[in-house]
Residue frames relative to the residue before (quaternion, step in Angstrom):
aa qw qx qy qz dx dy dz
X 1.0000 0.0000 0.0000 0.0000 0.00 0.00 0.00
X 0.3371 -0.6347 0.6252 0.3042 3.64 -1.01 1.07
X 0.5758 -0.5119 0.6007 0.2137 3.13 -1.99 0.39
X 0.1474 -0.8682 0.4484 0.1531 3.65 -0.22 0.99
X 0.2123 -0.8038 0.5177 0.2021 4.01 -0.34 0.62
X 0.0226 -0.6096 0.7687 0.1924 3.71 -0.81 0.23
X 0.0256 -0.6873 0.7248 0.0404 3.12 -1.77 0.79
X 0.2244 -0.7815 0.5649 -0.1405 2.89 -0.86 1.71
X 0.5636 -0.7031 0.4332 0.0181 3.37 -0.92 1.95
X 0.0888 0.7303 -0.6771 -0.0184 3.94 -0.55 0.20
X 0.5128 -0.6910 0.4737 0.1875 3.05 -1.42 0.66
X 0.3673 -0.7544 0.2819 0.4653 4.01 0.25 0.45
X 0.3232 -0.7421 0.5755 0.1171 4.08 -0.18 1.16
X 0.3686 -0.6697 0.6211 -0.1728 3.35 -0.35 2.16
X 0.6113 0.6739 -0.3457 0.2294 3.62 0.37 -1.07
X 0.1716 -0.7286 0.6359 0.1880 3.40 -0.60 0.80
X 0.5804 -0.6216 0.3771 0.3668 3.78 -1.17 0.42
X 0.4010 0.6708 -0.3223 0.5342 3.36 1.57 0.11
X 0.6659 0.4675 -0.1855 0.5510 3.65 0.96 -1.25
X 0.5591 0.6404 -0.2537 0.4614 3.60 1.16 -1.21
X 0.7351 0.3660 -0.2090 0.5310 3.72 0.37 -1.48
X 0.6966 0.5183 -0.4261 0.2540 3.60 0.69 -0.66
X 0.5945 0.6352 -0.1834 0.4577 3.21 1.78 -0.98
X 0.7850 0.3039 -0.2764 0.4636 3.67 0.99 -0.53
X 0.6581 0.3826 -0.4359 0.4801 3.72 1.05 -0.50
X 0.5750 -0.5554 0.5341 0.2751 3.92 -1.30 0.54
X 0.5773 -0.5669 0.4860 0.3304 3.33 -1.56 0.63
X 0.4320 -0.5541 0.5669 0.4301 3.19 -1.31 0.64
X 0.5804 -0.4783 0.6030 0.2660 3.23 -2.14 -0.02
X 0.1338 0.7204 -0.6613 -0.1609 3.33 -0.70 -0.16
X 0.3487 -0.6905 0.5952 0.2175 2.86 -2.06 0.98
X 0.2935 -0.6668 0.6769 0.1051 3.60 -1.69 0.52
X 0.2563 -0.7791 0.5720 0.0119 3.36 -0.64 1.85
X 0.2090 0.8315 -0.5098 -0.0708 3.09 -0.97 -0.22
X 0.2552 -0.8206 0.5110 0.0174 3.55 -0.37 1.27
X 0.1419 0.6790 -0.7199 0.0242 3.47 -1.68 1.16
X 0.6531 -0.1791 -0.7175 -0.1627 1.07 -2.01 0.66
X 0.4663 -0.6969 0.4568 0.2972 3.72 -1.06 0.40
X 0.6521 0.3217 -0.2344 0.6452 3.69 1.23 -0.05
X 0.2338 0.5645 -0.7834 0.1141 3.63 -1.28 1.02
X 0.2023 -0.6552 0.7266 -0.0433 2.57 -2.34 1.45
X 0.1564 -0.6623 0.7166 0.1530 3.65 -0.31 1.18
X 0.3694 -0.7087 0.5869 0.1297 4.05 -0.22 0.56
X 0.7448 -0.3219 0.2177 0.5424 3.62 -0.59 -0.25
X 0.0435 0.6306 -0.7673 0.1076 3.15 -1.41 1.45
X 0.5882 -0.6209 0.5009 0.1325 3.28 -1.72 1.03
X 0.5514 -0.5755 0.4289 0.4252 3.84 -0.79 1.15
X 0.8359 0.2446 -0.1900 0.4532 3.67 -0.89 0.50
X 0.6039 0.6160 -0.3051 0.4033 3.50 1.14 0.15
X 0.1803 -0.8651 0.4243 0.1975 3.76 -0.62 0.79
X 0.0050 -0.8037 0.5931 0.0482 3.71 -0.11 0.79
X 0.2488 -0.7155 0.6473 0.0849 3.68 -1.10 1.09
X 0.1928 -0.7413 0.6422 -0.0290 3.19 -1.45 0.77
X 0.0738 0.8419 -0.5050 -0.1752 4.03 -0.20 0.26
X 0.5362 -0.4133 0.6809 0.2793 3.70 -2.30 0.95
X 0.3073 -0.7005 0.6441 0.0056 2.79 -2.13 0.14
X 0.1247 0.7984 -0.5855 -0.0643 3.44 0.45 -0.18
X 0.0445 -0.7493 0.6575 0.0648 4.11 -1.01 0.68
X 0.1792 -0.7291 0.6351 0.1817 3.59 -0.98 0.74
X 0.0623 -0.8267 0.5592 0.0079 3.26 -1.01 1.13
X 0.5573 0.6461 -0.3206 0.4114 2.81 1.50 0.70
X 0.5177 -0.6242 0.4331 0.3934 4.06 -1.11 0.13
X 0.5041 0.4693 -0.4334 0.5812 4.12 1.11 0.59
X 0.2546 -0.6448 0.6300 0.3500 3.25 -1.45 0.04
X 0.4561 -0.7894 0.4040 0.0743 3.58 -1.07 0.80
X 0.0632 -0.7978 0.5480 0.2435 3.87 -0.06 0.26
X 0.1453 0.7321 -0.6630 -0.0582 3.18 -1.44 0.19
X 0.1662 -0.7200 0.6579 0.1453 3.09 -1.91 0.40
X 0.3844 -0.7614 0.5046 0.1336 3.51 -1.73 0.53
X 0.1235 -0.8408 0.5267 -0.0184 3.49 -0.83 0.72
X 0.2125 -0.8724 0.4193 0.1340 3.48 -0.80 0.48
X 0.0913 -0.9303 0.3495 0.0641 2.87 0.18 1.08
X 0.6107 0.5640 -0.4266 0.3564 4.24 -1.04 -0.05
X 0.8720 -0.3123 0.2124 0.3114 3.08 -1.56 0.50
X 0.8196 0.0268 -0.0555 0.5696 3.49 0.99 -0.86
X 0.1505 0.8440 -0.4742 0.2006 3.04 0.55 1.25
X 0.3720 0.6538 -0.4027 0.5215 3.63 1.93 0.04
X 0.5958 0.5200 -0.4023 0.4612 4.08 0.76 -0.24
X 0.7509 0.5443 -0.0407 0.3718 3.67 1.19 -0.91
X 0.2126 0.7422 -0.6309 0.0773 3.99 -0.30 0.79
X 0.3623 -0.6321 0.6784 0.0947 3.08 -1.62 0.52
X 0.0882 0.7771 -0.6232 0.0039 3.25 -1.04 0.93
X 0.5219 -0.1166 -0.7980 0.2779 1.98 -1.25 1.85
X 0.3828 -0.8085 0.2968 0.3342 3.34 -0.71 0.15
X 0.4845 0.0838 -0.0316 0.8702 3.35 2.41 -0.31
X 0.2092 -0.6145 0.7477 -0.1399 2.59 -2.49 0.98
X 0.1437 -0.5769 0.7334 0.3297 3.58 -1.31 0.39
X 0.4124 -0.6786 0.6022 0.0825 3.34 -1.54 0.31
X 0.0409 -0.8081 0.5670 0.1544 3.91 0.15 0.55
X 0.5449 -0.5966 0.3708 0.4579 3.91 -0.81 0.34
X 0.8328 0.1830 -0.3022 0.4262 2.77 -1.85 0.63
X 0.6626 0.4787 -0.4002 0.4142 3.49 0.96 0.67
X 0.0809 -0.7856 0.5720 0.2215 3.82 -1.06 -0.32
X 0.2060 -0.7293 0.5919 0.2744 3.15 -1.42 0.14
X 0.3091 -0.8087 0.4372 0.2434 3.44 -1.65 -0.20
X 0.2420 -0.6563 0.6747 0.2355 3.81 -0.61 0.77
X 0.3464 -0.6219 0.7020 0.0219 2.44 -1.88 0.68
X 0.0685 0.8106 -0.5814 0.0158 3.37 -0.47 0.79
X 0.4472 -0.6926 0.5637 -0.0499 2.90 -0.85 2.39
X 0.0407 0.6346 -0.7679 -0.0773 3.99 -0.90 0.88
X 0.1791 0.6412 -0.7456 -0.0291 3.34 -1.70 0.31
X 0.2159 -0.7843 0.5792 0.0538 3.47 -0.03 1.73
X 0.4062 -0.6354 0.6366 0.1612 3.92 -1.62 0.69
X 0.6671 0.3023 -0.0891 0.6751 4.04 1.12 -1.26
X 0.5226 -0.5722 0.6216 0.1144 2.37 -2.05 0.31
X 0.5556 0.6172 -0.3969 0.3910 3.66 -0.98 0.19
X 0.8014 -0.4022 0.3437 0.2791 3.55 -1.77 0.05
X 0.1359 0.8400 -0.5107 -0.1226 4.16 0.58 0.92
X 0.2894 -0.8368 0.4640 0.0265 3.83 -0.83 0.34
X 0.2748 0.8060 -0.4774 0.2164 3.74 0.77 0.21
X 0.0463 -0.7726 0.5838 0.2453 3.07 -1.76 0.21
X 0.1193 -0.8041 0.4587 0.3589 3.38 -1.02 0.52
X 0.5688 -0.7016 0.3902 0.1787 3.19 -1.69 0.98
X 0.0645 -0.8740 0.4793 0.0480 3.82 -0.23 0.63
X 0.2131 -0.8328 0.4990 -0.1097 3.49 -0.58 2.27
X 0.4442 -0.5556 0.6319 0.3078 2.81 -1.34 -0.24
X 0.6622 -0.4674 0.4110 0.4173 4.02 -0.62 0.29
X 0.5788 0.6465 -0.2993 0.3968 3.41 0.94 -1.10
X 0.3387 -0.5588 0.6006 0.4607 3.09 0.99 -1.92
X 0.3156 0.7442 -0.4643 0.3619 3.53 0.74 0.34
X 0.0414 0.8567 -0.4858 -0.1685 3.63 -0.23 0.25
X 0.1722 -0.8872 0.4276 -0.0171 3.33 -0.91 0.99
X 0.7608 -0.5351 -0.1938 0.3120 3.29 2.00 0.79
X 0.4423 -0.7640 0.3628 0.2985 3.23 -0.13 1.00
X 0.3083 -0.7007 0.6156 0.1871 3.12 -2.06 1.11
X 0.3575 -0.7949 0.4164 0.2586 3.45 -0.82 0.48
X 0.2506 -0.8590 0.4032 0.1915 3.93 0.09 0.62
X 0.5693 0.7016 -0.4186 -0.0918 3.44 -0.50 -0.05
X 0.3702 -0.8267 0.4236 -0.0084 3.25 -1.55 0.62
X 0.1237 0.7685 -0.5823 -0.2347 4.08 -0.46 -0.42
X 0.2452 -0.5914 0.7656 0.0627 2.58 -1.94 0.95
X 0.3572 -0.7171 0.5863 -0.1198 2.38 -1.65 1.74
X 0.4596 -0.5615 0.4972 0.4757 3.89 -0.68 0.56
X 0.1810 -0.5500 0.7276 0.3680 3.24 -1.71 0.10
């Protein structure tokens, strides 16, 4: 009996383990926020009165996205947001509510700021209002 050989071909493996991991772990998603409206004007509201106004945030992206909101400026103690963060799954949105319940009278201006968890910012609404004596 003859001795039988199998010879068996490999391709030459270039691959750094860097190349390796990229190939087996999946792309991230990423999400794509987007907020409207970027300008609200509660117009005249009355010392001691509460007038609400609401954010949006839409994910049009394939990730789901957290964020959170903040108010920010000089009189920004007149102003809460409720919720104040959110995850966001795709193709969905959520809404804040932003609650004003001014103490003074006069001209109030704020913005609120809209992040990502990270701290990423992705864009500011601008707010503004007068308050009028009752």
């Amino acid at each position: 009996m003859r001795p039988a050989f199998l010879l068996l071909l490999l391709p030459a493996c270039a691959a750094t383990p860097a190349d390796l991991a990229a190939q087996e772990a999946p792309a991230a998603t990423a999400s794509e926020l987007e907020v409207s409206p970027t300008l609200l004007d509660f117009d005249e509201v009355q010392v001691g009165e509460v007038a609400e106004e609401l954010i949006s945030v839409r994910n049009t992206g394939q990730g789901a996205g957290s964020v959170t909101l903040a108010v920010e400026g000089t009189l920004a103690v007149a102003f809460s947001l409720e919720p104040y963060s959110a995850t966001i799954e795709p193709a969905t949105h959520e809404n804040f509510t932003l609650v004003f319940a001014p103490e003074g009278w006069g001209d109030h201006t704020v913005e609120v700021v809209v992040a990502t968890t990270a701290g990423e910012e992705i864009d500011r609404v601008l707010v503004e209002s007068r308050v009028v004596a009752d």
